[in-house]
C-alpha positions in Angstrom: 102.4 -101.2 71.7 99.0 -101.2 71.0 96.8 -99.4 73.3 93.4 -99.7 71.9 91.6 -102.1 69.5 88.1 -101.9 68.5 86.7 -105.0 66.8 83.3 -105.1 64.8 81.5 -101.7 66.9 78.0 -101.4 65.9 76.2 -98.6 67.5 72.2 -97.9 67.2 70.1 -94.6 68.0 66.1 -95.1 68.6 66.8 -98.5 66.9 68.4 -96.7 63.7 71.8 -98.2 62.7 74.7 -95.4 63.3 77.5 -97.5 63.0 78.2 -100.2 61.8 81.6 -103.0 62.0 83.6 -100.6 62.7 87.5 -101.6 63.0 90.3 -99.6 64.0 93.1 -99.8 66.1 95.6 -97.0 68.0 99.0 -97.4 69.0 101.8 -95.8 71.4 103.7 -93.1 69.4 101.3 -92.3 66.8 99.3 -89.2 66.0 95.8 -90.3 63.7 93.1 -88.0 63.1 89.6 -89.2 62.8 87.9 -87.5 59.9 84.7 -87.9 57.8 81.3 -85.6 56.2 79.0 -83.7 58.4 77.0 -86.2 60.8 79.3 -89.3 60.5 79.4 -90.4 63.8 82.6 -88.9 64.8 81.8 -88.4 68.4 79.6 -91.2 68.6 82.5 -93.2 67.3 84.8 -92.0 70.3 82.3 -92.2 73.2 81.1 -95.6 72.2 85.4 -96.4 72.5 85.4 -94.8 75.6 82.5 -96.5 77.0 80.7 -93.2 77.2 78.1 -95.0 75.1 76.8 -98.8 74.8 77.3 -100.0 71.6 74.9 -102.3 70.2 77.5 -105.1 69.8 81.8 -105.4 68.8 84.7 -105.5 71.2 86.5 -102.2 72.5 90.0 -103.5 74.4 91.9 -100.8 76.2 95.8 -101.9 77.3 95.9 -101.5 81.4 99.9 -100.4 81.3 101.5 -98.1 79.1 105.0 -98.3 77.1 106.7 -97.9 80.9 104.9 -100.6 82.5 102.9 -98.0 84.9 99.0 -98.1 84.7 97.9 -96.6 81.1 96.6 -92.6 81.7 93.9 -91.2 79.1 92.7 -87.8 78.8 89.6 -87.0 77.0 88.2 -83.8 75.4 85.1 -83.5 74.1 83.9 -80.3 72.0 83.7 -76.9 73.9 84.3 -78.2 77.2 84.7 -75.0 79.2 81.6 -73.5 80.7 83.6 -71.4 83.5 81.2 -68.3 84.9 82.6 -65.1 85.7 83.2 -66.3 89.5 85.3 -68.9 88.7 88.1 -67.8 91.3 91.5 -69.9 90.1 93.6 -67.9 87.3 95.0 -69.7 84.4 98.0 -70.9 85.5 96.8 -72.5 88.8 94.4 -74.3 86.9 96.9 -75.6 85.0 98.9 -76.4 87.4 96.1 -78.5 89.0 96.5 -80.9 86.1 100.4 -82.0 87.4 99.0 -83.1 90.7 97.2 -86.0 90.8 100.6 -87.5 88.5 103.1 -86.1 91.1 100.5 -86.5 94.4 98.5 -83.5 96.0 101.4 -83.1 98.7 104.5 -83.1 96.8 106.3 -79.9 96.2 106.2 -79.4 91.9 109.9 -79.6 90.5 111.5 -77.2 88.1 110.4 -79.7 85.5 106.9 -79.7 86.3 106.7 -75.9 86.2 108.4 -76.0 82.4 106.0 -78.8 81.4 103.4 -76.1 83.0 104.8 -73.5 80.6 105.0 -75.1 77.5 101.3 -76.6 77.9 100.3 -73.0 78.0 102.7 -71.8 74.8 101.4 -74.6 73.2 97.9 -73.1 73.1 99.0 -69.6 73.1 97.7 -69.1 76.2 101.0 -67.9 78.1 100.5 -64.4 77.9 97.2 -64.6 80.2 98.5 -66.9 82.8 97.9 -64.7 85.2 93.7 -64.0 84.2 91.1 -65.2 86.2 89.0 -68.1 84.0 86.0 -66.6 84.3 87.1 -63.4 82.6 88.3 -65.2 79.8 86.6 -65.8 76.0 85.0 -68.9 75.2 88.3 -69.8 72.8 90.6 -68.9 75.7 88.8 -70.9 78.2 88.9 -73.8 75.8 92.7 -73.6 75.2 93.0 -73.7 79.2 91.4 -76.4 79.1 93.1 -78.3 76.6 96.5 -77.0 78.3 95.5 -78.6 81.7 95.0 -81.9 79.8 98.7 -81.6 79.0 100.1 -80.7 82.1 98.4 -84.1 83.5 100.5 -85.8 81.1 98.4 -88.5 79.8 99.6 -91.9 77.9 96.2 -91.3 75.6 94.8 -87.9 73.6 91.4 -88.3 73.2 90.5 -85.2 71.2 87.4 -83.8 69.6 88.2 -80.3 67.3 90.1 -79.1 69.8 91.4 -76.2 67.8 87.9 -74.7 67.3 88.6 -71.2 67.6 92.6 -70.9 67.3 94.0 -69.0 64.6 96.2 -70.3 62.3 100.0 -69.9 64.3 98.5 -71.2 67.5 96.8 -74.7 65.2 100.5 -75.2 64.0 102.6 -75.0 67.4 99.2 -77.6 68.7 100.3 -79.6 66.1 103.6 -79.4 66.5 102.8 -80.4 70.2 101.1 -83.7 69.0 103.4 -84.5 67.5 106.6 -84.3 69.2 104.3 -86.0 72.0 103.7 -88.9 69.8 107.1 -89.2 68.2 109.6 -88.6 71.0 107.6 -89.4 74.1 105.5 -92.0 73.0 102.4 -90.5 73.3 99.2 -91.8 71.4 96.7 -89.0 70.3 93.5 -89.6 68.6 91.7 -86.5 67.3 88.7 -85.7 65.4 89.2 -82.7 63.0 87.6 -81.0 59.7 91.1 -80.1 59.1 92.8 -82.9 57.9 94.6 -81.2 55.2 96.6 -78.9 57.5 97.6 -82.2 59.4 99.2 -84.0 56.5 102.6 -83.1 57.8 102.3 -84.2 61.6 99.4 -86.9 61.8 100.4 -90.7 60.7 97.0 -91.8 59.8 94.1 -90.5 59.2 90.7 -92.7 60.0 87.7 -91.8 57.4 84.2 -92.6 58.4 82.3 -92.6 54.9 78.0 -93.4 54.1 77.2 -96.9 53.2 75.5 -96.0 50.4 74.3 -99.5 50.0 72.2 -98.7 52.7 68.5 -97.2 53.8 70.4 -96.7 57.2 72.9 -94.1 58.5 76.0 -96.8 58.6 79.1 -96.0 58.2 82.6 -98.0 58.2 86.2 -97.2 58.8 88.6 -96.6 55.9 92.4 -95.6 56.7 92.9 -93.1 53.4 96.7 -93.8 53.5 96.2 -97.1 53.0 93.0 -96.7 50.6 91.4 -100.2 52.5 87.9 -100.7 54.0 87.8 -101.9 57.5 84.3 -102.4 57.5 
């Protein structure tokens, strides 16, 4: 099922082109990463998808219903999200935990399966072993990953990720992965994520999008090429 189509996306700075006819699409069930040189618009490219951002002109459609029929969920993570101060009172895992209730309902009592979906967000990001820390004690990497684990727990149709591994090492990157992409491949899940890392993702990521220089151009426009495919969208 397709759950988001962008059609011809131009986006403009201070009247200075960014991007330009950008096409790409993302379905249920697949796990692309969105790559391309320092300063391509990555971000841009995501927020102006999101509606974050205006763009200058194209068509961004969003499905309203996911693969089950119920109203299509997206979670979005932009870079270094956590800014938690030394007061912050809740400890890892209740702020985890946070993330299951607005699925189940504030009021509802969370199931056995809700606390292993709990657990396995946090093992996912290594983050397990300091489930019982307060947030505010934590590193900036740490805080990050708690972050990213609550975005699981609330069990989203849509992954909308910028480098989210910034700052895990190399066994903690491969069981994210892993994550992805069992999320994608046996739960339907669709996951989107920007990365400089695209190498290490050859083995769990279907697609990969590449934003590339126009060369052809004065401006800073770019366009869309899928490198499995080797075609220009733009």
């Amino acid at each position: 099922m397709r759950y988001i189509t962008v059609e011809d996306l131009s986006f403009v700075y201070d009247q200075e082109p960014v991007l330009e006819h950008i096409h790409y699409y993302l379905d249920s069930g697949e796990f692309v990463t969105l790559t391309g040189e320092n300063g391509a618009a990555k971000t841009t490219l995501i927020k102006a998808t999101l509606g974050i951002l205006k763009p200058k002109r194209g068509k961004v459609t969003i499905a309203e219903t996911s693969i089950s029929g119920k109203k299509l969920r997206m979670a979005y993570l932009p870079q270094q999200i956590a800014s938690f101060n030394a007061g912050f009172p809740s400890t890892v895992y209740e702020f985890v935990k946070s993330g299951r209730y607005p699925r189940q309902g504030w009021f509802r009592r969370l199931t056995s399966h809700d606390e292993e979906h709990i657990r396995t967000s946090l093992e996912s990001v290594g983050m397990w072993e300091h489930k019982d820390k307060r947030l505010g004690s934590l590193s900036g990497g740490q805080k990050q990953r708690a972050v990213i684990a609550r975005m699981f727990a609330s069990d989203p149709d849509i992954f909308i990720l910028d480098e989210p591994t910034t700052g895990m090492d190399s066994g903690t990157k491969a069981a994210f992965y892993e994550l992805m992409h069992h999320s994608a491949k046996k739960h339907g899940k669709s996951i989107l994520m920007i990365t400089h890392d695209a190498d290490e993702l050859r083995d769990y990521a279907d697609r990969n999008i590449y934003l590339v220089r126009d060369q052809a151009s004065p401006w800073r426009c770019f366009n869309v090429h899928d490198k499995d495919e080797e075609v220009t969208h733009g």
